[in-house]
N, C-alpha and C positions, 0 to 999 in steps of 0.2 A: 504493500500500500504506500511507504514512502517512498518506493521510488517511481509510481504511478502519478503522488502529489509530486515529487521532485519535476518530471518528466513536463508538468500543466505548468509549471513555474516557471519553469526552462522557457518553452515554449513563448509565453507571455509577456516576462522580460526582454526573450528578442523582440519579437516585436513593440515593444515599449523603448528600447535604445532608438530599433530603426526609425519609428515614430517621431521620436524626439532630435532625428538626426533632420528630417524631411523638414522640422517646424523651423530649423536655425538655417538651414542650407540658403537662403536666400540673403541674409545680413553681412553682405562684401563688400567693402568699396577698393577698388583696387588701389593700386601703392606703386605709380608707376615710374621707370629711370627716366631722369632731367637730361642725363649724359648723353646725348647720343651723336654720332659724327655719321657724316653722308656714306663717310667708303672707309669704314671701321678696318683697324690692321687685326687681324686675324690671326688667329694662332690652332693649330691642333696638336692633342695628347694623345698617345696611343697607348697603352699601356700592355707589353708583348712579347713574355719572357716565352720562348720557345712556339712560337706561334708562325715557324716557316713554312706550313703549310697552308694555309691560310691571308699571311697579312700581303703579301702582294696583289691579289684580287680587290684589299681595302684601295691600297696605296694607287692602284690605275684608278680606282673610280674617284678617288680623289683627285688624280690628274684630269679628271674629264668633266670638272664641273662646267656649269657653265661660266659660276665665277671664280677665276682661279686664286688659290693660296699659293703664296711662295713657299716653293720648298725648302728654305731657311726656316719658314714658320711653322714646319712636322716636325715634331718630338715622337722617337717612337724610343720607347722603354724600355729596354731589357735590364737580363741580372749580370751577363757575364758578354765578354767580348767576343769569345767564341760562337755565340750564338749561332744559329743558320740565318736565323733573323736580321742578323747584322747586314749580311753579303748580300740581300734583297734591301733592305734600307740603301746601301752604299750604291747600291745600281741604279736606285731610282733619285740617286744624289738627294738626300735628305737627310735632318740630322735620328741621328739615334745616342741615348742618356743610358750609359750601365750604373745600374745605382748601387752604393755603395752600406746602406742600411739595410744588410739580406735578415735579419733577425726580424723586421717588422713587413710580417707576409702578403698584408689585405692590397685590392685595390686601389683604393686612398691613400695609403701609404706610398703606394710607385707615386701615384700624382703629385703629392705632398712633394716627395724628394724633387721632382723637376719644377714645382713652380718656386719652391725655395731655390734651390739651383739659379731660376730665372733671375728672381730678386736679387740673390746676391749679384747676378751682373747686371745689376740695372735694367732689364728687359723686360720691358710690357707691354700689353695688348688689349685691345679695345675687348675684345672678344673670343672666349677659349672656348673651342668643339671638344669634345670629349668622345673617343670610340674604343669598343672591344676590336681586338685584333681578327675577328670573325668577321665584323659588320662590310657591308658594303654598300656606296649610296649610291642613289638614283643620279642623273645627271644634273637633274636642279635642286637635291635637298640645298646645298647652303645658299644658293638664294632666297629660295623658299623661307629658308627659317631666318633669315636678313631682315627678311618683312617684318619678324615679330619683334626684332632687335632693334628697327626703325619704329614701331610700334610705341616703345618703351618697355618691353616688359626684362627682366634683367636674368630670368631663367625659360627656355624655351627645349622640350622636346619633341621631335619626329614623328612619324606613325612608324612601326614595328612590323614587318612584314617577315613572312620564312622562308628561310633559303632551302632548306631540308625538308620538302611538303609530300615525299613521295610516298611516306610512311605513316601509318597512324600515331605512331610513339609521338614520333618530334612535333604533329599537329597537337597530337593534345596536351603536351609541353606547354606550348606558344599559346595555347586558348586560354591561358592564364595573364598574360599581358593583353590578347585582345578583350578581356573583361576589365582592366584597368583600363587601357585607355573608352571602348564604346561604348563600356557600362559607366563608370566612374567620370573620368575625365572631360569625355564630353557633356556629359551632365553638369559637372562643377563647373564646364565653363560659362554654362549660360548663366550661372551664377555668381560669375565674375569669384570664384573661389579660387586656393589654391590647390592644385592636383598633386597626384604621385606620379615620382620618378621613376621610372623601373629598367633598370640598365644603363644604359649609354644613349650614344643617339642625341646627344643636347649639349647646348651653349651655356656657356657663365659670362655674365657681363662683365668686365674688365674692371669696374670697380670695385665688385665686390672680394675678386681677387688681391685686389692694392690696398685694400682694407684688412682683407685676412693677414695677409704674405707669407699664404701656406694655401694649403688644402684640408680643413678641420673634420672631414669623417675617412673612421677610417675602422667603421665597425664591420661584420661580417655583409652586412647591407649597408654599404654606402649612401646608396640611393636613397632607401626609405628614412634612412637617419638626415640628409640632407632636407629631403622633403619635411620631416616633421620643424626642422632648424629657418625651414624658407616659414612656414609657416606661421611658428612661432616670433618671428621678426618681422612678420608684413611684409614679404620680399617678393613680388609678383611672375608667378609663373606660368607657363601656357603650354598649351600642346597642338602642335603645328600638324594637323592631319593629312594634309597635302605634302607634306615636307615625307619623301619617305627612304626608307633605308631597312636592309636586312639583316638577318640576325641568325643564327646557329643555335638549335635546338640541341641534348642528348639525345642520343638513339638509342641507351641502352639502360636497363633499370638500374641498375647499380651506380650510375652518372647520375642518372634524374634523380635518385633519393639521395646520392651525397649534395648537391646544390641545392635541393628543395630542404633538406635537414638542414644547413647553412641559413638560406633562407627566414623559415621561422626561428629559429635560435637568434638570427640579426632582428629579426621583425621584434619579438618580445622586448629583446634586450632595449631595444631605442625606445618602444613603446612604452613600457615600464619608468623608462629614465626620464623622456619627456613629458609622461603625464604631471606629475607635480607641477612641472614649467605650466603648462597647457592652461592646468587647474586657474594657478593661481593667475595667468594671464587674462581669462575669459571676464574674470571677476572686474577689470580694468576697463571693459567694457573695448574692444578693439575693433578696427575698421574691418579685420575680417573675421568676426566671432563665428560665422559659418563656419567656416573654415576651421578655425580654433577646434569647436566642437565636433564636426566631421574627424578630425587625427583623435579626440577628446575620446572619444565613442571608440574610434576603430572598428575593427572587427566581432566586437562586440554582441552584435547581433547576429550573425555567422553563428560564431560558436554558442551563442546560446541554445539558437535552433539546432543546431548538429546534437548539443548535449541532450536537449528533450528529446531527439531521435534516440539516441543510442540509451538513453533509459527504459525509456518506453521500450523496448528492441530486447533488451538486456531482466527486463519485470516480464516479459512473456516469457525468454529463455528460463528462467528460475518457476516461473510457474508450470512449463513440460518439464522439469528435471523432476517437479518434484508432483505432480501428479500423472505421468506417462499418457497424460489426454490426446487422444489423437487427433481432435478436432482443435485443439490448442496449437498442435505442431500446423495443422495444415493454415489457421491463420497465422503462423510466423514466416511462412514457407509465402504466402500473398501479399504479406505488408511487405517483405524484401524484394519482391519483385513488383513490387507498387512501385517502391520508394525506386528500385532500376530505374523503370519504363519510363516516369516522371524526368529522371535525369537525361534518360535518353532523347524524350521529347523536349527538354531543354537544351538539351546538346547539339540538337538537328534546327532549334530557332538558332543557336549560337553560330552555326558552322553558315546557317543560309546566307545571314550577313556576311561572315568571311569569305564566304565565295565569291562574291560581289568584288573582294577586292585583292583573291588569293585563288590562281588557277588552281583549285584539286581539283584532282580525279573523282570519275563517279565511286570509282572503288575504296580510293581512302578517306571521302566523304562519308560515305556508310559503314564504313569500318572505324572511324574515329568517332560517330555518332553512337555507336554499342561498345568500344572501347574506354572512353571519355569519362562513364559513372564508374568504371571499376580504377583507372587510375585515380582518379579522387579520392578514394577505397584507400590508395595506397599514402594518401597524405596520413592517415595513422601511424604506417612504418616510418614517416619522413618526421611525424613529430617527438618518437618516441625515441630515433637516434638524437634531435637535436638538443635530448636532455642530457646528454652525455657532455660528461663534463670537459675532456680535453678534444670536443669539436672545434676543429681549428678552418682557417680557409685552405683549402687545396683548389689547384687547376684543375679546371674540366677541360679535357681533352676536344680539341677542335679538327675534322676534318675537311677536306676538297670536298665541295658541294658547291650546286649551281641553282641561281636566285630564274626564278620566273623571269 
């Protein structure tokens, strides 16, 4: 019985967060940059310790914008000078930074070391792109996203598209950024909110660079730690859907649940850290208290629902163990293939939109649309390594794959 009342409580609370996320979602005024020059000096970071399979398919397309960056102005990253990495950077005469702080593993920390680097030689730039050594852009993303930088906004990311579509794995990977950006994102922006980061793919305004003179996250999720940090400052960010660029999925499960474990262990940790900030900011009454409370909330609502599932799921399994009712089992045996078919019918509205802007196959359309609930399934094995205590960052392995 208490985990039946648990299960109604669960359930009621989420939707009481969601609730209270929809009433605040509109209370934004944006906070936008004064700074802005017509034909901004440009810089890009790569960050790309052993990533020679890979970063030269980045590096042409960055040759091919339309508006070009000087190759003085690519930093690509590595750890050591031997790299293979290297001898693709020096071909495409561009610089490349071996850093020298290999004890501090994340992300953040390679960027950190090159914009300090920069500082110390006095070297700056209206505007830093930031990419994974996988990514590859379209031939007008950095115009594209120029627009929003003449705009004023002082953070601006791309649409996320997949290079790796031919499988189901890697699609239902990626249908987790296509839910931030066309569930989220675009919603927040008619709100004039702040969004979430998710990956690479996006600009820093040069100011706020000159201001740091560093790079300040450098948790397992950079991203979402940055985002909650724009947020918390009033720092206006946008998401450029026209602006597009690709991205490298895992293909194999044991890749997907080490980044996805990474993942929430980074997402808690920032979440956790910044709610107090969050808390006591909202109280001040701020231009984007939407916003504020949207990070405030999180996911909140998510896992309240999932928990009233799995109670309720968990109060029937206790009740056939302990009365062997056969008509008990056969209603446990319906609610889980409720709860499937429902996902899968979510999954086939999710994917119709991505078609629209993501050639799959009729095959791995219908294959990732019954695939889709059971990896979801598997975010249980992805949270229960990320309680482990010495989850550290590791490289996901990047292969030769070809973008739509």
């Amino acid at each position: 019985m208490i985990l039946c009342i648990g299960s109604v409580l669960f359930f009621f609370l989420g939707i009481y967060y969601y609730l209270k996320k929809h009433f605040y979602r509109k209370q934004n005024i944006l906070n936008l940059e004064s700074e802005i020059k017509k034909n901004p000096n440009l810089a890009i970071l790569i960050p790309a310790r052993n990533e020679s399979k890979v970063i030269e398919e980045l590096l042409v397309s960055i040759e091919s914008q339309t508006i070009k960056v000087p190759h003085k102005n690519i930093f690509v990253i590595v750890e050591e000078e031997n790299d293979e990495t290297v001898k693709i950077v020096k071909k495409h005469q561009m610089n490349y930074f071996v850093r020298k702080k290999l004890n501090f593993k994340t992300k953040g920390y390679a960027i950190q070391e090159i914009i300090e680097d920069l500082e110390e030689k006095k070297i700056f730039f209206d505007c830093y792109f930031i990419f994974d050594a996988d990514n590859v852009l379209k031939e007008n993303f950095i115009e594209k996203m120029l627009e929003d930088y003449q705009s004023g906004y002082a953070i601006s990311t791309g649409y996320r598209k997949l290079k790796n579509k031919d499988h189901y794995f890697p699609v239902s990977a990626g249908l987790i950024f296509f839910i931030i950006n066309e569930l989220h994102n675009k919603n927040t922006l008619k709100n004039n909110g702040n969004l979430i980061l998710s990956g690479t793919g996006y600009y820093i305004h040069g100011r706020l660079i000159k201001e740091w003179k560093t790079f300040p996250f450098h948790s397992l999720t950079e991203d979402y730690e940055s985002s909650l940090y724009y947020t918390l400052h009033e720092i206006s960010v946008h998401y450029k859907e026209d602006a597009i660029f690709y991205d490298e999925q895992p293909t194999n499960y044991k890749q997907s649940i080490l980044q996805r474990s990474r993942w929430i262990k980074g997402y808690f940790h920032n979440w956790f850290y910044y709610r107090k900030k969050l808390k006591k900011q909202k109280k001040e009454k701020p231009k984007n208290l939407g916003s504020i409370m949207d990070f405030y909330i999180g996911v909140l609502p998510v896992i309240c629902i999932v928990l009233s599932i799995l109670l309720f799921l968990f109060y029937l399994l206790l009740h056939i163990l302990k009365s062997y009712n056969f008509q008990a089992v056969i209603l446990f045996l319906l609610i889980i293939i409720f709860i499937y078919f429902i996902l899968v019918i979510i999954s086939f509205l999710l994917l119709k939109i991505l078609k629209e802007k993501t050639k799959l196959s009729k095959k791995v359309y219908f294959q990732t649309a019954f695939f889709h609930p059971i990896f979801l399934v598997t975010y249980i094995h992805a949270f229960f390594k990320s309680l482990q205590k010495n989850l550290k960052w590791e490289k996901i392995t990047h292969s030769k794959s070809k973008k739509d």
